[in-house]
N, C-alpha and C positions, 0 to 999 in steps of 0.2 A: 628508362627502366627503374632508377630510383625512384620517380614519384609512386610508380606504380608499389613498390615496396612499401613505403611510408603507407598508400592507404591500405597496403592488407596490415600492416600493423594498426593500424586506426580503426581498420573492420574489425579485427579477431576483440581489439579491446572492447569496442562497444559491445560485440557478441557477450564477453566475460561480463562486463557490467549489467546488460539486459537479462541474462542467465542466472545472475544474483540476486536481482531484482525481482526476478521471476519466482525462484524460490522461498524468496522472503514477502512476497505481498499477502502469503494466501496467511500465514501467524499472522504480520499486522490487521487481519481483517478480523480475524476470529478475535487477536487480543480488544478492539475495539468494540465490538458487539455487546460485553457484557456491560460494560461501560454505556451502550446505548440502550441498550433492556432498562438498567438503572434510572437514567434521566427518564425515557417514556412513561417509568411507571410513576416516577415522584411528580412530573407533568401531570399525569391524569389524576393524580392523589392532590394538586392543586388546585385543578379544574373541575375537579368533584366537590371542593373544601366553599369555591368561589359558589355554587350554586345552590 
């Protein structure tokens, strides 16, 4: 019966971590976007410059 204990302590924490995880992925994705609009356009602005 102990081990059985240790893994719902083990499950509940990954649960908390995956759950934070979860909330926080979708800011880091929007934060990174602008940052990749940025680079695409200065790409095409040197791929335009090279032709």
């Amino acid at each position: 019966m102990e081990a059985y204990g240790l893994l719902m302590i083990a499950a509940v924490l990954f649960c908390v971590l995956l759950a934070v995880l979860w909330i926080c992925l979708p800011f880091a994705v929007f934060g990174i976007k602008d940052r990749l609009d940025t680079l695409i356009k200065l790409q095409r602005e040197v791929l335009k410059a090279r032709l």
